[in-house]
C-alpha positions in Angstrom: -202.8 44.7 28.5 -200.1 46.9 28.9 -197.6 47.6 31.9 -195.8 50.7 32.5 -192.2 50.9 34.1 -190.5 54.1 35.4 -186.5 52.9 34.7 -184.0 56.1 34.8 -182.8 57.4 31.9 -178.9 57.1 33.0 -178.8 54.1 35.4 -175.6 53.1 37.8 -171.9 52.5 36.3 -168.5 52.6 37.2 -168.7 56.6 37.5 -172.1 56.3 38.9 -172.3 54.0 41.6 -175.7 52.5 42.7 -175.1 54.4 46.4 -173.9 58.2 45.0 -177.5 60.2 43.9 -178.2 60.7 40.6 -178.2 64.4 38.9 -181.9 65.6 38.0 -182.6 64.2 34.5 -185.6 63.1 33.1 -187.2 60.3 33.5 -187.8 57.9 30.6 -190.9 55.7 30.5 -190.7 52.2 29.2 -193.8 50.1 28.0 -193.7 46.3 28.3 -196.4 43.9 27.0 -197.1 40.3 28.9 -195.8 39.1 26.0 -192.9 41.0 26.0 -192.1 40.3 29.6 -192.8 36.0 29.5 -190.4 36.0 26.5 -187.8 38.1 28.7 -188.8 36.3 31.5 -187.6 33.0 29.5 -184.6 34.5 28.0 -183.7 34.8 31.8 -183.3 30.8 32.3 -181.4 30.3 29.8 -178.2 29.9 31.9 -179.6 27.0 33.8 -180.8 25.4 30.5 -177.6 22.6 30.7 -179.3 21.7 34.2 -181.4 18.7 34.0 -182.4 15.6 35.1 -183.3 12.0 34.6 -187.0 11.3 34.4 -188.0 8.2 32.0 -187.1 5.1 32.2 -186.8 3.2 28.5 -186.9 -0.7 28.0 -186.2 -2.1 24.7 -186.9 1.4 23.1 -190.3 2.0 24.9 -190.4 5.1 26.7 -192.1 4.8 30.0 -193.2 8.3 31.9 -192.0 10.7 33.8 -191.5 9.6 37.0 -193.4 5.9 36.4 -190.2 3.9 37.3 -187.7 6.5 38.7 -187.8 7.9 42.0 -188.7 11.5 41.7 -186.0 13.4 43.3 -186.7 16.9 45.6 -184.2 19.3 44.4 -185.7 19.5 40.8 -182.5 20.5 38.3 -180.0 21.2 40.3 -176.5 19.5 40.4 -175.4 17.8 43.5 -172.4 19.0 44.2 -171.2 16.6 47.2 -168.2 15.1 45.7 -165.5 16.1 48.0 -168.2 15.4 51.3 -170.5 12.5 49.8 -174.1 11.8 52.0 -176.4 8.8 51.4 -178.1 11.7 49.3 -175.6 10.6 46.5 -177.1 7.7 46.4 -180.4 8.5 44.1 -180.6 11.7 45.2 -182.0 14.3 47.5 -185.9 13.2 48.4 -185.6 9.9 46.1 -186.7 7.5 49.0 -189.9 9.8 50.0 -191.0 8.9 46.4 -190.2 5.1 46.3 -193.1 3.5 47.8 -195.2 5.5 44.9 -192.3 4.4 42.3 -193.3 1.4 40.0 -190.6 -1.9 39.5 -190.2 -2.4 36.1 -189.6 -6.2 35.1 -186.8 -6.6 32.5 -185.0 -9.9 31.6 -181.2 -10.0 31.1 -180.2 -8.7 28.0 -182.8 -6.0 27.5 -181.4 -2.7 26.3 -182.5 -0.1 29.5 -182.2 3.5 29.5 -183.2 7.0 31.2 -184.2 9.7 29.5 -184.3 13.5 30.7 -187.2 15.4 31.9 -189.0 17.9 29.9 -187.2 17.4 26.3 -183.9 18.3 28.0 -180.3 17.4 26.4 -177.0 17.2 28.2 -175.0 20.5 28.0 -172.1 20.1 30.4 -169.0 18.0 29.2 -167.9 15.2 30.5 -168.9 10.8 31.2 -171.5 9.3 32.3 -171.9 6.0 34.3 -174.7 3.4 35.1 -174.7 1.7 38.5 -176.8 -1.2 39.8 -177.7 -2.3 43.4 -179.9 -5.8 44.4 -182.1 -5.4 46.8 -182.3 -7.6 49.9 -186.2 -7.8 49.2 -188.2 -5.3 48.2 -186.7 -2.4 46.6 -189.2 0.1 47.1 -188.1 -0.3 50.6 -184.2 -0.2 49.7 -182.4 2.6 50.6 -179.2 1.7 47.9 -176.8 1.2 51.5 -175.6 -2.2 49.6 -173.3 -2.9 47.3 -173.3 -1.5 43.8 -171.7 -2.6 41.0 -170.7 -0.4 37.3 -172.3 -1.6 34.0 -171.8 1.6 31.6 -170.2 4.7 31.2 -169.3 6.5 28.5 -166.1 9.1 28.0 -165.1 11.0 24.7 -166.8 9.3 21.6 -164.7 12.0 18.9 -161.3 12.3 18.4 -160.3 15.5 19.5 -158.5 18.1 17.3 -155.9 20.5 18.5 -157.8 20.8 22.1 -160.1 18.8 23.8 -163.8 19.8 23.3 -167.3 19.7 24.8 -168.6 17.8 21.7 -165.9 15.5 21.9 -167.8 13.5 24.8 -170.4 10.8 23.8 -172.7 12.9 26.2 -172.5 16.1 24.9 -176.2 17.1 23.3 -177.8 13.7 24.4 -181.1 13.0 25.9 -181.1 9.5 26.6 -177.9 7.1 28.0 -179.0 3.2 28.0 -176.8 -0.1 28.6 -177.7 -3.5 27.5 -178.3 -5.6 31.2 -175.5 -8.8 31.1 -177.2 -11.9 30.2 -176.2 -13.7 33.5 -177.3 -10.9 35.9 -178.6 -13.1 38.5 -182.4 -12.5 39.4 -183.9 -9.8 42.2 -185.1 -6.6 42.4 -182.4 -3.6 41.9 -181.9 0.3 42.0 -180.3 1.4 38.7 -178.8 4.4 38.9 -177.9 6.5 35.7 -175.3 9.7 36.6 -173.6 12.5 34.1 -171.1 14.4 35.8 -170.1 17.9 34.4 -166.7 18.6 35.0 -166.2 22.0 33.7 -165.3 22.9 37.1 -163.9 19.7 38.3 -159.9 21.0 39.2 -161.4 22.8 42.3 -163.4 20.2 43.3 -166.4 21.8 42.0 -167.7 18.6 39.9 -171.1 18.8 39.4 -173.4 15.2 39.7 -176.6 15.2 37.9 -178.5 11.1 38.7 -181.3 9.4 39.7 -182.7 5.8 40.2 -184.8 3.6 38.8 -186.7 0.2 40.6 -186.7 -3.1 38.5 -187.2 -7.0 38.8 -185.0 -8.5 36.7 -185.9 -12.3 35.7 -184.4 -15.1 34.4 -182.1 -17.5 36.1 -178.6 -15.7 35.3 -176.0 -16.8 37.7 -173.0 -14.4 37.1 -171.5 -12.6 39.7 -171.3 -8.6 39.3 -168.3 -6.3 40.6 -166.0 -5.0 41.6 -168.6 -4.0 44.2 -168.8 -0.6 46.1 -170.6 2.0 48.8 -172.5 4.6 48.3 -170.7 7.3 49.9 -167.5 5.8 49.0 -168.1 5.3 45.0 -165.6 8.1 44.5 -162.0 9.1 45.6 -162.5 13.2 46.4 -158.9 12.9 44.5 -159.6 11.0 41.6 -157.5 12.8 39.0 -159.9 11.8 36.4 -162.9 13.4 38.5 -160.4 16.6 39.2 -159.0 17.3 35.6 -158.7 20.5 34.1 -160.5 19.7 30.7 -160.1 23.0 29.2 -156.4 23.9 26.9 -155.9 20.1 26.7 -155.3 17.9 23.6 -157.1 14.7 25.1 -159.0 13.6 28.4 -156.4 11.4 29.4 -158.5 8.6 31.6 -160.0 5.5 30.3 -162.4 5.4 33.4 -164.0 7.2 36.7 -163.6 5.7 40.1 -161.6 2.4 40.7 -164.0 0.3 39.7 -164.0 -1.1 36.1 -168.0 -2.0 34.5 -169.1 -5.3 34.8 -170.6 -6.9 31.3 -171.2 -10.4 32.7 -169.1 -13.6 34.0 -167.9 -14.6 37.6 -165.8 -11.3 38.7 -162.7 -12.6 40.7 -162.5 -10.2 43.0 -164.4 -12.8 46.6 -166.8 -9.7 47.1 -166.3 -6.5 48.5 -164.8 -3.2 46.4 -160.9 -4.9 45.9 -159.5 -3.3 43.0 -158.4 -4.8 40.0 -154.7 -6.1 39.8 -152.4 -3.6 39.9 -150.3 -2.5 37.0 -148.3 0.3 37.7 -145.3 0.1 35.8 -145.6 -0.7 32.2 -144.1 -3.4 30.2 -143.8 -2.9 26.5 -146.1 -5.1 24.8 -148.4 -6.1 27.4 -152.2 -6.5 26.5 -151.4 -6.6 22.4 -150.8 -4.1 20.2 -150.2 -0.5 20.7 -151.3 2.7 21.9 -152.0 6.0 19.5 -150.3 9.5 21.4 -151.8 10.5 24.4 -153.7 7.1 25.2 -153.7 5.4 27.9 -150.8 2.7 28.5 -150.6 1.5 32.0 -151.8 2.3 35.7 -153.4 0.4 38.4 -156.4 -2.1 36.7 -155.2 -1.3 33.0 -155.3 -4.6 31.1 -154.9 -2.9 27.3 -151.9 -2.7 25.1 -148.8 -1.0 26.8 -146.5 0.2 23.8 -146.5 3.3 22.5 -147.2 4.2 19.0 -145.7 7.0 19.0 -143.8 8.3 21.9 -143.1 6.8 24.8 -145.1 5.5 28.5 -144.9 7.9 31.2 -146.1 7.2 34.4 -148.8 10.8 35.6 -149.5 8.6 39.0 -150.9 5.3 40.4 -153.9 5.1 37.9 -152.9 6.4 35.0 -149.5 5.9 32.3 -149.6 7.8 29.0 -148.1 7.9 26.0 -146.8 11.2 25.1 -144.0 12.9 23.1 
């Protein structure tokens, strides 16, 4: 089958706006096949291609489907974009809960390797971290709407040193279908939301950071007895002036952070902060050999939580604000 199309010959421009008429000229007839129109027609959604979202869950490697163990969000591929005005939407996502009571739980056992994958073959395209969050459930969490507290146990920044600029590739991200953690041998038992998140930030210095998560349900076993944080809300898990969530990525040598948020990951043990979202110690100002060894140019040397090494390689420790001291020439 083949479809006609009457398209003008000499169609609007700069000299020929859409509004002024057209002088008489003939009229030149195009031919289209199906084919030739489904293949156009998927040429056409190529610029949403770096959209995506989590669907799979994965537990020691085995891939579960779509949709089995993670609530099933409503708005399909689309970022959400409520960074500087957060909703309980950020939690898991517009239309999650709708879909939990249909959502499977998952048992796992502390130190299992969990991950998400994406839907539909898809691969991250948009630079910048990702994070993992958990949340216990008072009881059941198909009923749980994530308003407790959550704790970090993953995220990931730039896995490649970069070379004269900082680039897309450069973050452990960057063309990846699948982000998975290991779960801390003394997670203590109960059912939890787990909530995997990449955030693009190629338009993060106006505010425009883009959040692309969901959640999963599990039971995790076991008798583990540590105590997860530093624990935080969701809204609240972000500061809408987080410089590392508002950095201009593009024309830089480095991504100059060592985290997102306040709130360092948890990996196992008793955290000292008594509960609640306390930050860690502060360290503003740093001392030269703090932590052990030193930092390479352009690392990270000191700011509020930083426990690594504090003298520079190679230049010298400047203070950018209350997070975040770097070394730089």
């Amino acid at each position: 089958m083949v479809t006609s199309f009457c398209l003008p010959s000499n169609p609007p421009s700069a000299k020929n706006p859409a509004h002024a008429p057209l002088p008489p000229s003939p009229i030149t007839t195009m031919h289209f096949s199906v084919a030739g129109i489904a293949l156009w027609a998927l040429a056409a959604t190529q610029g949403v291609e770096a959209h995506y979202r989590y669907s799979k869950l994965i537990v020691n490697g085995r891939v579960t489907n779509d949709w089995e163990y993670v609530r099933e969000n409503s708005n399909f591929i689309m970022p959400t974009k409520q960074f500087l005005q957060p909703s309980d939407d950020f939690r898991c996502n517009s239309g999650s809960f709708a879909n939990a009571g249909r959502t499977k739980v998952h048992k796992v056992n502390p130190g299992d390797s969990i991950g998400f994958r994406l839907w539909n073959g898809g691969k991250i395209l948009h630079p910048g971290p990702t994070t993992i969050h958990m949340s216990r459930a008072p009881g059941d969490v198909r009923q749980y709407r994530g308003d407790g507290d959550w704790f970090k146990v993953q995220e990931t920044l730039i896995c490649r040193a970069p070379g004269r600029y900082l680039a897309d590739t450069d973050w452990c991200s960057w063309d990846q279908p699948d982000q998975t953690f290991t779960l801390p041998r003394d997670t203590p038992p109960g059912q939890y939301l787990v909530r995997v998140e990449h955030i693009a930030l190629h338009g993060a210095q106006s505010g425009d950071t883009e959040f692309y998560f969901t959640c999963a349900q599990i039971e995790v076993g076991g008798n583990g007895n540590g105590r997860p944080g530093p624990l935080v809300k969701i809204p609240g898990l972000y500061d809408s002036n987080d410089p590392a969530l508002r950095f201009w990525i593009y024309g830089v040598p480095s991504y100059p952070y060592t985290r997102v948020g306040k709130h360092t990951a948890w990996t196992g043990g008793q955290y000292g902060g008594g509960g609640g979202s306390a930050p860690a110690p502060s360290n503003p100002a740093p001392a030269p050999g703090n932590g052990g060894g030193t930092v390479p140019l352009w690392g990270q040397c000191g700011g509020e939580g930083y426990t690594g090494p504090t003298r520079c390689a190679e230049g010298t420790c400047k203070v950018s604000n209350q997070w975040y001291s770097q070394c730089l020439n």
